[in-house]
N, CA, C and O of each residue as an XYZ file, in Angstrom:
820
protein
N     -14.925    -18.002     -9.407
C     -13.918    -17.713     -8.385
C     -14.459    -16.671     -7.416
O     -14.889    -15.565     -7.743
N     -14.377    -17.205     -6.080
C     -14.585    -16.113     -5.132
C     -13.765    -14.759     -5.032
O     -12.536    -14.710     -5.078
N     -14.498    -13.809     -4.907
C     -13.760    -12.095     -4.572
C     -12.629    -12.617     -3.984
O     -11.633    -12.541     -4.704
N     -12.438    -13.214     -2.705
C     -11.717    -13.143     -1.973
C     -10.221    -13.427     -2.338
O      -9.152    -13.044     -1.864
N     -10.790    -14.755     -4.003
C     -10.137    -15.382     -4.161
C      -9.185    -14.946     -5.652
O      -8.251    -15.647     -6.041
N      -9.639    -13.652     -6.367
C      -9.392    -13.035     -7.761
C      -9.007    -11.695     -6.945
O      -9.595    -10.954     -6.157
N      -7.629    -11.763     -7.574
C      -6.657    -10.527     -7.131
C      -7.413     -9.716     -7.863
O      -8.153     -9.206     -7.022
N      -7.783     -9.134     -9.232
C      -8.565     -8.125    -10.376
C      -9.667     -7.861     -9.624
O     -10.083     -6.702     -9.630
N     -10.508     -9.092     -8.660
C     -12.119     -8.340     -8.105
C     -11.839     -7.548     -6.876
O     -12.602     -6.678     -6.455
N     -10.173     -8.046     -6.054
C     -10.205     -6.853     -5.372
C      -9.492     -5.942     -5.420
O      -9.588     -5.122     -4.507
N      -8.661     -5.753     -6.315
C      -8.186     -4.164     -7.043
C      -9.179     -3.745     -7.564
O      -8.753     -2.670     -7.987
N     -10.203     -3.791     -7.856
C     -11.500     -3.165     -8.648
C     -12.326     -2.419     -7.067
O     -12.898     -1.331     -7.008
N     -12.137     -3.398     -5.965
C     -12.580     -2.697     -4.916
C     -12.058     -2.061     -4.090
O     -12.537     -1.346     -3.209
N     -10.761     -2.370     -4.421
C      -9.844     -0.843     -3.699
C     -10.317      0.449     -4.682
O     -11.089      1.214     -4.103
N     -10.094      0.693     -5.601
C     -10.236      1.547     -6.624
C     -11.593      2.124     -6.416
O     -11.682      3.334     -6.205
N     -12.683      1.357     -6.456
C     -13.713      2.134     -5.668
C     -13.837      2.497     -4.027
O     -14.730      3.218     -3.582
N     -13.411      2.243     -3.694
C     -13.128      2.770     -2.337
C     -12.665      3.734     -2.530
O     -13.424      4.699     -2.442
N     -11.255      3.998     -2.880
C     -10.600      4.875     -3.687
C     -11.033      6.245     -3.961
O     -10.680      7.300     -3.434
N     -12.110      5.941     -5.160
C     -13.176      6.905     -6.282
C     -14.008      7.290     -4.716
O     -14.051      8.510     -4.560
N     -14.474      6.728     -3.888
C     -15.415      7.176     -2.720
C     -14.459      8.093     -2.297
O     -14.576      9.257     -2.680
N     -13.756      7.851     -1.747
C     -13.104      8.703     -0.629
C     -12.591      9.706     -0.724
O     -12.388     10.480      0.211
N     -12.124      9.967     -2.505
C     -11.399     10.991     -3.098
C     -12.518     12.231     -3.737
O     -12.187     13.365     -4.081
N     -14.333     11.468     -3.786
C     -15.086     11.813     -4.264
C     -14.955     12.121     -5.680
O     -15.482     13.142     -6.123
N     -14.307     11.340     -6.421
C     -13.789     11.687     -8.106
C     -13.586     10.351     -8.361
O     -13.031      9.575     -7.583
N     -14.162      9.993     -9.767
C     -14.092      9.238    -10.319
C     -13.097      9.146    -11.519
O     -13.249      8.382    -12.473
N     -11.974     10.089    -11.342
C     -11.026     10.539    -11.750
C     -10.044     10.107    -10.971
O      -9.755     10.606     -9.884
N      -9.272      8.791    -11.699
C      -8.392      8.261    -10.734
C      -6.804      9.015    -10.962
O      -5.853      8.939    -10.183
N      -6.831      9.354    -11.569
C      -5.063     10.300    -12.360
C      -5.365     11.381    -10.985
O      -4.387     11.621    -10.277
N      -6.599     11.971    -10.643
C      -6.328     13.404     -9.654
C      -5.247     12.843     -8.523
O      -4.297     13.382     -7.955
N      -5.925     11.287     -8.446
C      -5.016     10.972     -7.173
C      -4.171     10.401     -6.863
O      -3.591     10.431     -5.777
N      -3.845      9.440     -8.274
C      -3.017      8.324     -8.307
C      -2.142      8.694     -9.099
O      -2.640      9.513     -9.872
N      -1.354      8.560     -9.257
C       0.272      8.567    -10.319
C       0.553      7.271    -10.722
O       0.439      6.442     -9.818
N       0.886      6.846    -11.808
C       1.150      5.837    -12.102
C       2.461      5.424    -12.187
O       2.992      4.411    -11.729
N       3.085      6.667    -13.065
C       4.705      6.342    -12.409
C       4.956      6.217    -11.012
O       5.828      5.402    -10.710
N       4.336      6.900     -9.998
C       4.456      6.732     -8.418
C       4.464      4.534     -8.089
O       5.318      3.712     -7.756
N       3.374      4.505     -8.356
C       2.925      2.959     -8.461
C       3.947      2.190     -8.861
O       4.507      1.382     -8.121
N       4.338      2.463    -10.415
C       5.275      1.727    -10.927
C       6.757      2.052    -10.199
O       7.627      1.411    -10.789
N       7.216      2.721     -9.280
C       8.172      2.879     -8.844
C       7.858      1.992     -7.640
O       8.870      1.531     -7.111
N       6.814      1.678     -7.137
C       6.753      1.037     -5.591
C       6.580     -0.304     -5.744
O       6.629     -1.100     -4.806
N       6.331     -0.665     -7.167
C       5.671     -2.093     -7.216
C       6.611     -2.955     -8.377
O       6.610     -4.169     -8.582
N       7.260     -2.085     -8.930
C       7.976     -2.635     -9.992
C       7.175     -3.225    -11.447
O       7.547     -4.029    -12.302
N       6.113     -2.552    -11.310
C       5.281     -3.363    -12.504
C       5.140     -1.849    -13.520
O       4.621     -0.802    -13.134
N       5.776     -2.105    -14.925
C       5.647     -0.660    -15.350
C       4.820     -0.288    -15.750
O       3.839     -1.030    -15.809
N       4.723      1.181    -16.298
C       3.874      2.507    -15.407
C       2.501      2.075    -16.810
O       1.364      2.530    -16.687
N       2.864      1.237    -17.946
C       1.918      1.609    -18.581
C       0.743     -0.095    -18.234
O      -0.290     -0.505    -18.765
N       1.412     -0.495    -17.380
C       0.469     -1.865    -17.524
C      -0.295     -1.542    -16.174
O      -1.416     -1.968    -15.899
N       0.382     -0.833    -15.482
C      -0.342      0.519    -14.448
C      -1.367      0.883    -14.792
O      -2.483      0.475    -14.472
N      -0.985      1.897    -15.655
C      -2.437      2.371    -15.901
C      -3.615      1.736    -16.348
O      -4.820      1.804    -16.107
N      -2.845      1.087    -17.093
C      -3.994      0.053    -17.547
C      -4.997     -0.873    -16.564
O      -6.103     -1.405    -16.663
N      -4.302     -0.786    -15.902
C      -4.964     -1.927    -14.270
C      -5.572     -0.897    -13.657
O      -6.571     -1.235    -13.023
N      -5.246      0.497    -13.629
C      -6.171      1.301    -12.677
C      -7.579      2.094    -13.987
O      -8.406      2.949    -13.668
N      -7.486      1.698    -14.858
C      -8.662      1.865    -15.882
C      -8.950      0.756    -16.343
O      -9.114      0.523    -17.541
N      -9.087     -0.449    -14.973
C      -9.979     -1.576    -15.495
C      -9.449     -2.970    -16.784
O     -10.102     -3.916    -17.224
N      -8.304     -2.615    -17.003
C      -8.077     -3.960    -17.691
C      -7.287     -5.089    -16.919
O      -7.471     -5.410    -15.745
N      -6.537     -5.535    -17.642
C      -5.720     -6.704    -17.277
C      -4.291     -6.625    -17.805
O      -3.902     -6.060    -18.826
N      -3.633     -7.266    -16.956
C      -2.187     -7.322    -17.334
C      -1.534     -8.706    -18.008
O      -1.573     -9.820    -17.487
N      -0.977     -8.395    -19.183
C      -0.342     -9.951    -19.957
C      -0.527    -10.426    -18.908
O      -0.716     -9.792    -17.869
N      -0.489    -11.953    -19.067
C      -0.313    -13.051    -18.512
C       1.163    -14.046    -18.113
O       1.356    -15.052    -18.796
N       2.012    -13.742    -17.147
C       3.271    -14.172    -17.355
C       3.560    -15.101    -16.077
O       2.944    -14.918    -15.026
N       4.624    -16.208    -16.234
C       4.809    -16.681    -15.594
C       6.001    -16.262    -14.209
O       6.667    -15.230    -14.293
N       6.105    -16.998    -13.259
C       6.436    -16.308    -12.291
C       8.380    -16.116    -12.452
O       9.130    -15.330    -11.873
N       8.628    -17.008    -13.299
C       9.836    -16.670    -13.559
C      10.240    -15.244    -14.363
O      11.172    -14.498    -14.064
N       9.166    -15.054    -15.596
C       9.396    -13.769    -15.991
C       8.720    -12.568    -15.030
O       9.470    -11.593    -15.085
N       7.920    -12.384    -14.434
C       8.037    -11.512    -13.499
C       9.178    -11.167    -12.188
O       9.298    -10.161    -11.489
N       9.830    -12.291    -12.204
C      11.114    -12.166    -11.265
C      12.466    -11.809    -12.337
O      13.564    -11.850    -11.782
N      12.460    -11.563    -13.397
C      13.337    -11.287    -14.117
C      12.897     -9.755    -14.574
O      13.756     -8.925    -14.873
N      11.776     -9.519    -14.596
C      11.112     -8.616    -14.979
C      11.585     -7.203    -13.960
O      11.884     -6.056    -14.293
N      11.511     -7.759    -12.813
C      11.357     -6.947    -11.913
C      12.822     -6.687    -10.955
O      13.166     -5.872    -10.099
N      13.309     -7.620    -11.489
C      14.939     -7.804    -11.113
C      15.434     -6.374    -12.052
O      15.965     -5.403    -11.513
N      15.160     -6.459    -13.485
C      15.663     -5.508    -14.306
C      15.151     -4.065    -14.126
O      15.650     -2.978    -14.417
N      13.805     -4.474    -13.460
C      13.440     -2.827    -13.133
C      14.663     -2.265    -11.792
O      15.617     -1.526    -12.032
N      14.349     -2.787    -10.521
C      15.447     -2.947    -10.049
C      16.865     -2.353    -10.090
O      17.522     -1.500     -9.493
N      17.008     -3.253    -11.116
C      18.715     -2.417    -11.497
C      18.825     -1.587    -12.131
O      19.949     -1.187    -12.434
N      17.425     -0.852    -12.695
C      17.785      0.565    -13.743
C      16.717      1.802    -12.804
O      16.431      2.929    -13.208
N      16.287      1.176    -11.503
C      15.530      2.280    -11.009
C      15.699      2.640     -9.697
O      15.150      3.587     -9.133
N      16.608      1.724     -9.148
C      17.398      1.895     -7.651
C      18.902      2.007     -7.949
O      19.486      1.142     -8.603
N      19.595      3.244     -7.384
C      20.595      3.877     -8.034
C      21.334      4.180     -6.490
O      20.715      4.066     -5.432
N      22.646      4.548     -6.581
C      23.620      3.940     -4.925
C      23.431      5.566     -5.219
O      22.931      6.109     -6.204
N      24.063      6.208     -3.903
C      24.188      7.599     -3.243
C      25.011      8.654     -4.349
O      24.916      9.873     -4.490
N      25.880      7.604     -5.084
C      26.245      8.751     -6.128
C      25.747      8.909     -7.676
O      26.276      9.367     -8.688
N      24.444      8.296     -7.377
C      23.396      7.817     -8.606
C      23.741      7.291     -9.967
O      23.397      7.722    -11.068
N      24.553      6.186     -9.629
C      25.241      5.748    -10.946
C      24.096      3.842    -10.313
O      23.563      3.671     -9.217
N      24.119      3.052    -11.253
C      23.719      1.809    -10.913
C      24.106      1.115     -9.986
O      25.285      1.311     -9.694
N      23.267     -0.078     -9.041
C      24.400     -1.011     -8.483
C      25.404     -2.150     -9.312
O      24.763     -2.642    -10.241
N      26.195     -2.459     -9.260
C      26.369     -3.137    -10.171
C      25.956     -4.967     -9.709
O      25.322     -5.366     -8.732
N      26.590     -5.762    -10.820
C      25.610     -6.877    -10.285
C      26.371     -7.602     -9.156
O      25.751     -8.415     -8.471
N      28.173     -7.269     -8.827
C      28.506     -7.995     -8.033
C      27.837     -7.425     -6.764
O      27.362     -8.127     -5.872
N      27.852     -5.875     -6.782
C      27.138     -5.500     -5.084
C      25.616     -5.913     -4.893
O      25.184     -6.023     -3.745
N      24.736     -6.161     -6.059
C      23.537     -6.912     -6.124
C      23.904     -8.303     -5.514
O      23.298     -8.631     -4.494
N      24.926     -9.235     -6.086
C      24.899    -10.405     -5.163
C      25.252     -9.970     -3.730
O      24.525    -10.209     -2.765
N      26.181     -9.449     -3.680
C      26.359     -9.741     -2.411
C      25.187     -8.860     -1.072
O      25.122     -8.977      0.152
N      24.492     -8.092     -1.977
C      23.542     -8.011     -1.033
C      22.200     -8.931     -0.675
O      21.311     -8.822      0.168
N      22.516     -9.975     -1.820
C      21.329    -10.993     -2.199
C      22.194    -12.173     -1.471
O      21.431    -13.109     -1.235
N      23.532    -12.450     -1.033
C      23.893    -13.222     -0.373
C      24.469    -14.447     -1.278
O      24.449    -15.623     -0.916
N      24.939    -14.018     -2.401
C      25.331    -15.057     -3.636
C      26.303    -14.682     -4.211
O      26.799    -13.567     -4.048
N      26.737    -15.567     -4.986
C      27.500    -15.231     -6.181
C      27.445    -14.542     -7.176
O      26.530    -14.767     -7.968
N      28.424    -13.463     -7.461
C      28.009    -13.079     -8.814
C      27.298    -13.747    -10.173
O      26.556    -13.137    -10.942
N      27.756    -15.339    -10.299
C      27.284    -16.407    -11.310
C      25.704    -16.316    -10.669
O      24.838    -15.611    -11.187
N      25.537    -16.925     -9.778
C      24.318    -17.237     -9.311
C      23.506    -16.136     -9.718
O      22.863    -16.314    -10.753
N      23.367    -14.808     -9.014
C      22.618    -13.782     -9.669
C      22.864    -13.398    -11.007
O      22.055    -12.590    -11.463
N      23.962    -13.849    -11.903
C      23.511    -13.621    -13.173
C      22.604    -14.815    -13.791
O      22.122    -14.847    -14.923
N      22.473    -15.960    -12.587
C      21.643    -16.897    -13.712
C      20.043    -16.569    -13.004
O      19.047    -17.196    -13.366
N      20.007    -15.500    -11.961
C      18.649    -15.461    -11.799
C      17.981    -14.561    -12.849
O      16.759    -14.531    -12.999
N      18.885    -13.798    -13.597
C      18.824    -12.633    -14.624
C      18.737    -13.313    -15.537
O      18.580    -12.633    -16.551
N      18.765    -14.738    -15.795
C      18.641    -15.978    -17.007
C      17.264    -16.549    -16.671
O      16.356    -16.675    -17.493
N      17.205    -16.864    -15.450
C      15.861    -17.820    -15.281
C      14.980    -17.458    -14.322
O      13.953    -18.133    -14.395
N      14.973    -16.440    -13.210
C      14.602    -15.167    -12.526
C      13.942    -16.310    -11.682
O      12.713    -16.355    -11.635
N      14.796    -17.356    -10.927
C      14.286    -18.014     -9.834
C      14.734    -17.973     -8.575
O      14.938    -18.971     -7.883
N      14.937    -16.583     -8.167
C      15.950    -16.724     -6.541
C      15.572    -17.281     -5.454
O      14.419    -17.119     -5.056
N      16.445    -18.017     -4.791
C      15.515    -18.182     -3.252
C      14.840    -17.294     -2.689
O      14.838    -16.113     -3.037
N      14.078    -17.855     -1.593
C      13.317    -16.654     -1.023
C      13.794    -16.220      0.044
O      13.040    -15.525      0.724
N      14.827    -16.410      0.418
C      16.005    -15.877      1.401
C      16.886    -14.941      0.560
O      17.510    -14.167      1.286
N      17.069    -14.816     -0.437
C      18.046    -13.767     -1.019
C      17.012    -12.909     -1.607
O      17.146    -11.702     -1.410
N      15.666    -13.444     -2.524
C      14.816    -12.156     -2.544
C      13.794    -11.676     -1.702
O      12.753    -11.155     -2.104
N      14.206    -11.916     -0.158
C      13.911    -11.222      0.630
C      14.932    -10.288      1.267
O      14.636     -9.328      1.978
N      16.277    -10.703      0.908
C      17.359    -10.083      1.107
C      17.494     -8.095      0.256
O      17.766     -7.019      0.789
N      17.189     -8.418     -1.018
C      16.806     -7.605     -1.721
C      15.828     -7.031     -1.474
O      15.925     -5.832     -1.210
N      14.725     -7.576     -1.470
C      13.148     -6.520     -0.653
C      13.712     -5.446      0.292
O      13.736     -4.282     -0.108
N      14.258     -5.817      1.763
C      14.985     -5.664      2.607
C      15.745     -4.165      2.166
O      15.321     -3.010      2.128
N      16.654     -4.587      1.955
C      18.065     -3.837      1.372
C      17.408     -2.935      0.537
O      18.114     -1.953      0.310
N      16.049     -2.898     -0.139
C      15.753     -1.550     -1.069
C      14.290     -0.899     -0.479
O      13.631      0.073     -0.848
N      14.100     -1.877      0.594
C      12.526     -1.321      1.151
C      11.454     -1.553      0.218
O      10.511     -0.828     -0.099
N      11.847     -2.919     -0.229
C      10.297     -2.821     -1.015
C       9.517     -3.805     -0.207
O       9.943     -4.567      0.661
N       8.106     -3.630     -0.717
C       7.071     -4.494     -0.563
C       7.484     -5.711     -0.338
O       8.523     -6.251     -0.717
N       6.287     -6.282      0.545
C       6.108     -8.185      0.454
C       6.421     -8.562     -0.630
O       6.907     -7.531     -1.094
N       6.511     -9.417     -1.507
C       5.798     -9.984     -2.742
C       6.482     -9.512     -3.779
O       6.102    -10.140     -4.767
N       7.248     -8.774     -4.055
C       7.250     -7.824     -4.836
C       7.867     -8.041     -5.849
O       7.692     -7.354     -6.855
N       9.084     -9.472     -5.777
C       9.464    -10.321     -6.873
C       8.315    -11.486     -6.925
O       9.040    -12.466     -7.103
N       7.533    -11.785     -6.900
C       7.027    -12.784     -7.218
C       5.448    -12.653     -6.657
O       4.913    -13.761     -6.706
N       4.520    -11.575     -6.120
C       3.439    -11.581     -7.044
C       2.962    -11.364     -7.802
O       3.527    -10.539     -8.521
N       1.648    -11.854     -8.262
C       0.989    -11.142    -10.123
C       1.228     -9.512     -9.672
O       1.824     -9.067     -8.692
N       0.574     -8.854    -10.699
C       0.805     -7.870    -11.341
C      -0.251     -6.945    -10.354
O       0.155     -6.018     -9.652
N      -1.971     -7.461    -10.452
C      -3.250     -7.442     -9.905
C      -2.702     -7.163     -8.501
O      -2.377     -6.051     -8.085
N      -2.646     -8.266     -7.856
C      -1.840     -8.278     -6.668
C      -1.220     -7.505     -6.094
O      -1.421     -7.108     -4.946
N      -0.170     -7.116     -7.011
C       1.345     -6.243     -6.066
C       0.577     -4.968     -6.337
O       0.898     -4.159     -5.465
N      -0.241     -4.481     -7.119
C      -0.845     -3.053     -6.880
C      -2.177     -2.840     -6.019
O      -2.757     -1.833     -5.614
N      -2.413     -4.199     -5.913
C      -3.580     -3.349     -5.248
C      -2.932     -3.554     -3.556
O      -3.207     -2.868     -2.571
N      -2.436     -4.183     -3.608
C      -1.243     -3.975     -2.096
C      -0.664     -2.779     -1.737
O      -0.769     -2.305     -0.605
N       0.348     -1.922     -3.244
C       0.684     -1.000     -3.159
C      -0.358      0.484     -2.908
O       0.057      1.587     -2.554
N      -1.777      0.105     -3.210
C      -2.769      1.250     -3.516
C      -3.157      1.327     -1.690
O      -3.605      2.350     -1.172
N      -2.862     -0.025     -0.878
C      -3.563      0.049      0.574
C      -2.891      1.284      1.326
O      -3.488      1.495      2.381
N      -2.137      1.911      1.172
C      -1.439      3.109      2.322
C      -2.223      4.465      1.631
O      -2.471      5.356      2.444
N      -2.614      4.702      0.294
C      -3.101      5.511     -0.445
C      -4.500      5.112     -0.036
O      -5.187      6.129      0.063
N      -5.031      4.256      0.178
C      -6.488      4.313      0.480
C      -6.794      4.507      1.734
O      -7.808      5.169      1.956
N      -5.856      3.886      3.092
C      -6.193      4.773      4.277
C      -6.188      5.787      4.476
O      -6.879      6.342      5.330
N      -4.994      6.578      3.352
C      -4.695      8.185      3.919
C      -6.243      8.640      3.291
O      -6.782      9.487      4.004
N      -6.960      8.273      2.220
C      -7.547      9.235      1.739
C      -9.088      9.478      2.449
O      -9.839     10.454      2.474
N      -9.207      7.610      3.211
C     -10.320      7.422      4.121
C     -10.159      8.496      5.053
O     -11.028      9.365      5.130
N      -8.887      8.527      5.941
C      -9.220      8.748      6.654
C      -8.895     10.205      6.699
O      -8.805     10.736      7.806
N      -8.715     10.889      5.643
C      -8.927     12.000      5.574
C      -9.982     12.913      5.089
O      -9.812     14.120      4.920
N     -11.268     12.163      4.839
C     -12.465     11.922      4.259
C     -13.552     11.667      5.479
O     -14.706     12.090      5.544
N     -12.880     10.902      6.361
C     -13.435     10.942      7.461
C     -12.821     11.225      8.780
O     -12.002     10.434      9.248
N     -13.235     12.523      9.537
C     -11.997     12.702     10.811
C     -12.667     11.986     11.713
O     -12.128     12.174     12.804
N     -13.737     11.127     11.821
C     -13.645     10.095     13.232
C     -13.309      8.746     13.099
O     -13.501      7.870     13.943
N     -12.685      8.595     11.754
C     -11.960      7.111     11.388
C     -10.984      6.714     12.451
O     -10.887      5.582     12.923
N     -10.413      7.550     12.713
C      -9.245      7.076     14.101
C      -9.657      7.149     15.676
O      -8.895      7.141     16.643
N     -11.504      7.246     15.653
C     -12.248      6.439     16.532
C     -12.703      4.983     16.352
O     -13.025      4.335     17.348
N     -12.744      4.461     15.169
C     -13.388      3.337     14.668
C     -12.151      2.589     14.962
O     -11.528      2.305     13.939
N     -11.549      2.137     16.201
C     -10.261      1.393     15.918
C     -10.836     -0.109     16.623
O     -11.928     -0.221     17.181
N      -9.949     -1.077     16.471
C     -10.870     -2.109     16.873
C     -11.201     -2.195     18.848
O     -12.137     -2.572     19.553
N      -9.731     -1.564     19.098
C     -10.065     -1.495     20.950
C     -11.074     -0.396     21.034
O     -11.511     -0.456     22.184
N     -11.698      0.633     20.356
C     -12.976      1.210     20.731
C     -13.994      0.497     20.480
O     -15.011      0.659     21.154
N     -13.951     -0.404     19.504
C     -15.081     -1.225     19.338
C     -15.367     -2.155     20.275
O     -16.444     -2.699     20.522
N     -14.549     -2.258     20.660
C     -14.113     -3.983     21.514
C     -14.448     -3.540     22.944
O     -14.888     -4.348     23.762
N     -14.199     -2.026     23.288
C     -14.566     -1.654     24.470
C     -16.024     -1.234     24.535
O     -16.679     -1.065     25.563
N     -16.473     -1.079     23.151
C     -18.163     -0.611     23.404
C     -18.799     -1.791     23.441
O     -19.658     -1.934     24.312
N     -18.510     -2.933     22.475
C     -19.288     -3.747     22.301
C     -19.514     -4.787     23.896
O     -20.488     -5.457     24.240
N     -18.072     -4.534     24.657
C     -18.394     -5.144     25.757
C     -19.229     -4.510     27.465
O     -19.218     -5.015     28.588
N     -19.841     -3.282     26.956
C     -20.346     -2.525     27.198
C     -19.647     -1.656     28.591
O     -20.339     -1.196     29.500
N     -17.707     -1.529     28.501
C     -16.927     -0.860     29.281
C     -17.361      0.281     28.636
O     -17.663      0.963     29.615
N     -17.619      1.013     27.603
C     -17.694      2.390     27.240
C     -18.907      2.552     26.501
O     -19.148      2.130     25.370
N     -19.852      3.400     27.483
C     -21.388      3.416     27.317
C     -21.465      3.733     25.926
O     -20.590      3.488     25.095
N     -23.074      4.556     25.626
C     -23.213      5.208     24.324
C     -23.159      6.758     24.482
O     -22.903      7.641     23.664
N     -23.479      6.796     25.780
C     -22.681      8.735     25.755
C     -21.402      8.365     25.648
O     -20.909      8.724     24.579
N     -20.688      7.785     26.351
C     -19.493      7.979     26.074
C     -18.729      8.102     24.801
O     -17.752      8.836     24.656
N     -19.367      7.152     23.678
C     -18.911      7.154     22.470
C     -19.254      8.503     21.982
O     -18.459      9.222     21.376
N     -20.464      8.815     22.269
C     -21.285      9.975     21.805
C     -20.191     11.376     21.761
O     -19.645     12.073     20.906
N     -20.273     11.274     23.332
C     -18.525     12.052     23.403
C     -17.841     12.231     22.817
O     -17.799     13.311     22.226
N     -16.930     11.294     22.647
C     -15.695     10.972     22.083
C     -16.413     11.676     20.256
O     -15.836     12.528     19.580
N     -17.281     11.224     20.017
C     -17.009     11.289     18.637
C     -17.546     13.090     18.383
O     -17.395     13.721     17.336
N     -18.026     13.480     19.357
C     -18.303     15.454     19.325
C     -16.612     16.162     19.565
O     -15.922     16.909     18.872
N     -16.427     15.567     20.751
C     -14.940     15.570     20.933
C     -14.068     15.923     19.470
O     -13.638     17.015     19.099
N     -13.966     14.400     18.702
C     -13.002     14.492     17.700
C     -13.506     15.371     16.471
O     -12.797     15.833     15.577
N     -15.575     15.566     16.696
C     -15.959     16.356     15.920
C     -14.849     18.012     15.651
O     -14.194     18.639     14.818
N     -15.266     17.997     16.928
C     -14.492     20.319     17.391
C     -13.226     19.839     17.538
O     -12.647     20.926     17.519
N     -12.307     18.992     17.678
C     -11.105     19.418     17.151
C     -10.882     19.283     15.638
O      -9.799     19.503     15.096
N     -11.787     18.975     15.125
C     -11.244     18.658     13.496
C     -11.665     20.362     12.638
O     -11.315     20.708     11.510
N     -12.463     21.116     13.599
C     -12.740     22.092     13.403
C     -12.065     23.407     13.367
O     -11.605     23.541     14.501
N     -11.685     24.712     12.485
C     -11.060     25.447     12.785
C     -10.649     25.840     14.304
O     -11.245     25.393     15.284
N      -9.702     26.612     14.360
C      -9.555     27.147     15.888
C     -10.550     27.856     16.475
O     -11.053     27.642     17.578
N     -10.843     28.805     15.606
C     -12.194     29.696     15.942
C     -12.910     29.082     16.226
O     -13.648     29.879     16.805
N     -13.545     27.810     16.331
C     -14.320     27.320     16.794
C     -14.670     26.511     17.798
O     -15.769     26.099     18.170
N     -13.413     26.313     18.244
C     -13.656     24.986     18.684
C     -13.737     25.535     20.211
O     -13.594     26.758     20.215
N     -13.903     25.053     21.356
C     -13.756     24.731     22.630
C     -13.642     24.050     23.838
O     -12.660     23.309     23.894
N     -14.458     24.088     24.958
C     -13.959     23.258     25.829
C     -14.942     22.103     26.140
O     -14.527     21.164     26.819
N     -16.005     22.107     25.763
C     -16.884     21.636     25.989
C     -16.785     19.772     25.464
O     -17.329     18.828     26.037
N     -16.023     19.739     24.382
C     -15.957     18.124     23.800
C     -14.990     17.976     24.559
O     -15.100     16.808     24.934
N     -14.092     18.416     25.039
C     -13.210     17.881     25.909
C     -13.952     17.350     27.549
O     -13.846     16.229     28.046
N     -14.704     18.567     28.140
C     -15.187     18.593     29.396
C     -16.321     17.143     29.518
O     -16.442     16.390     30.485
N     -16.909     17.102     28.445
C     -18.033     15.861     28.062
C     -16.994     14.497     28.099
O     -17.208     13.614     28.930
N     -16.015     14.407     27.269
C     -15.328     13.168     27.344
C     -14.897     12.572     28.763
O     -15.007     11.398     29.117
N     -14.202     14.019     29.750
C     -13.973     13.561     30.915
C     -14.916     12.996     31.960
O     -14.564     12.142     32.773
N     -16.318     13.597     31.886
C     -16.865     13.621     32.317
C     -18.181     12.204     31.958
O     -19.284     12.041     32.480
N     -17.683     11.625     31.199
C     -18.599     11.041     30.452
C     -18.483      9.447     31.120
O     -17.775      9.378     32.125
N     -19.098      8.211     30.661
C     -18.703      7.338     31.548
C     -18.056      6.647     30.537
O     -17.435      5.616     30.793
């Protein structure tokens, strides 16, 4: 099976990306697993287990939609932190009370009512009904930009319209040159910095 094509070969390469950027091969410094298991609905110990390299049971897509239905109702709690109950679950899922208790039987909702639910609690794409592999290493992508690009301060030069403008040769190689001394001295204490990466950018072609 192609990388592209095995959810496990690319959670293994988020995770090193990850270990790069955080410079620790110590994934607990940065990751929480209860954090994870709260965003993804997959619990915290089959979590960890996926971020130290194993695998998660093998289940079908009905029990992961039942699975995750029940996380759901014991981990999203209304304003006066008591449960929803299941009639305000249907009707935010757009059903019947019967109906959502038989998805709690056979965990097959449309994908108009469990997108209704996604919606209504802010979760993820997928989040009733992809694997396990999958819905985390999805959940790990906002944790791996922050840590890039806080690992690197000219990452928010590398955007694709700077590329797109160099490669078509609108923005020379001083100019980039610039830009990237520029974002160098502001990433730099105050004491240091000055006018000069600014004066070069304007001035630059």
């Amino acid at each position: 099976m192609a990388e592209d094509d095995d959810p496990y070969a690319r959670l293994a390469g988020s995770l090193e990306r990850i270990r790069r950027a955080a410079g620790t091969s110590d994934l607990a410094r940065v990751l929480r697993a209860e954090d994870l298991s709260s965003e993804t609905g997959i619990p915290a110990e089959v979590v960890q287990r996926l971020l130290t390299g194993g695998r998660a049971e093998e289940t079908s897509v009905a029990d992961r939609v039942r699975q995750r239905l029940d996380f759901l109702r014991t981990t999203r709690l209304r304003d006066d932190g008591k449960p929803y109950s299941q009639d305000q679950l249907a009707d935010v899922a757009g059903v019947t009370r019967q109906t959502f208790g038989d998805w709690l039987k056979k965990g097959m909702p449309s994908l108009e009512s469990a997108d209704r639910l996604r919606r209504f609690f802010n979760l993820p794409p997928g989040f009733f009904f992809a694997d396990d592999a999958e819905a985390l290493n999805e959940a790990l992508q906002p944790h791996l930009r922050n840590l890039e690009s806080s690992s690197d301060p000219l990452a928010s030069l590398r955007t694709p319209e700077i590329l797109r403008l160099a490669a078509r040769g609108m923005l020379s190689a001083d100019g980039v040159q610039a830009m990237a001394r520029w974002a160098e001295s502001v990433t730099r204490p105050q004491t240091d910095q000055g006018s000069d990466g600014a004066d070069e950018m304007r001035h630059s072609s």
